[in-house]
N, C-alpha and C positions, 0 to 999 in steps of 0.2 A: 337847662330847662327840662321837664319834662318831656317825655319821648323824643329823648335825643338818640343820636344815632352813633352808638359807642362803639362800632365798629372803626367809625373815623379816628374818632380818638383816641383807638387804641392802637389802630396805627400808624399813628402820627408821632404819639410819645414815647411808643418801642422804638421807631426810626433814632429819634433824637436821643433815647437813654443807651443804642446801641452803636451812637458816634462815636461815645464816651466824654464828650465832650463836657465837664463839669463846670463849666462856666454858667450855663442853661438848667434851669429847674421846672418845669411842669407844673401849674396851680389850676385849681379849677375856680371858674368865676359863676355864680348864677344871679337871678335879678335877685333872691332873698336867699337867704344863707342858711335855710330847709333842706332836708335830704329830697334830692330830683332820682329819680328812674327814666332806665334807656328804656329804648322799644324791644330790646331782647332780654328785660326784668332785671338788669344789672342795678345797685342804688348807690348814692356818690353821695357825702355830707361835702357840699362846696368848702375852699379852701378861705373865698370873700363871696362878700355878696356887693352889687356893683355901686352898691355905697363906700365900701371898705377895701377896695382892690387896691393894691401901690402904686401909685404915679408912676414909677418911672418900670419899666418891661421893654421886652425886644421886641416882642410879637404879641399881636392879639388874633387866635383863630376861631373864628366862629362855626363852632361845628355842626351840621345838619340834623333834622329831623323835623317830625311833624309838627313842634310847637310854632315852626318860620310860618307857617303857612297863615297862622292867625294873628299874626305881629304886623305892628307898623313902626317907622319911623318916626320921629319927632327932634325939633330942632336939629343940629346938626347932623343926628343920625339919618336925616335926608340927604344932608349935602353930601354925606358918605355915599349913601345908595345912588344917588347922581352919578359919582367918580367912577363905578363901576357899574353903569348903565341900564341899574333895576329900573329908572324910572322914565325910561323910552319906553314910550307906545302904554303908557297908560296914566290915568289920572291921577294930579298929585298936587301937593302943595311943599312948601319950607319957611325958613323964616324970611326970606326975602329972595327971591326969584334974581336979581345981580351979584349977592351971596351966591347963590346955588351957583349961576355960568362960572362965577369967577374960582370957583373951588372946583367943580368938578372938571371943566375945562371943556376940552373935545370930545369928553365919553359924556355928555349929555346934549341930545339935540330932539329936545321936545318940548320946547318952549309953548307949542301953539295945548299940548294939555295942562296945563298950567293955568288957573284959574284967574 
């Protein structure tokens, strides 16, 4: 996304390209497959846009910057943010509230903002 923070990702992918490990390949995903710019004016034409990304990967890292700030979840990408406890101590919804406990598990305990 826009004003992403490509200091993360650059070293994240120097790490991995300096294992040598060739197994592992580095793609860039954005929501539309436009050229995105960091917050330090770098520009990246995405490698998919998250209509077209491959089914099957090792890892998915979601890198920082200011676009998070104006983003929400929707369907499961709530139950994701449940499992890693974005959605304690603030108002939320998902697609089904026994979905969400039974997916996130014990990193979500805030049932009572939950509409």
């Amino acid at each position: 996304m826009d004003q992403y923070a490509d200091w993360e990702s650059a070293c994240l992918s120097s790490a991995l390209y300096m294992l040598g490990d060739s197994r592992y390949e580095v793609k860039t995903v954005s929501l539309i497959k436009d050229k995105v710019s960091s917050i330090g004016g770098f520009h990246v034409l995405p490698d998919y846009d998250i209509c077209s990304v491959r089914d099957e990967y090792e890892a998915l890292i979601l890198i920082g910057g200011m676009a998070w700030r104006e983003l929400g979840g929707i369907c499961d990408a709530s139950a994701f943010f449940g499992t890693i406890s974005v959605l304690n101590q603030v108002k939320h919804t998902s697609n089904d509230l026994n979905d969400l406990k039974q997916w996130a598990k014990e990193s979500y305990k805030d049932e009572k903002n939950y509409p």
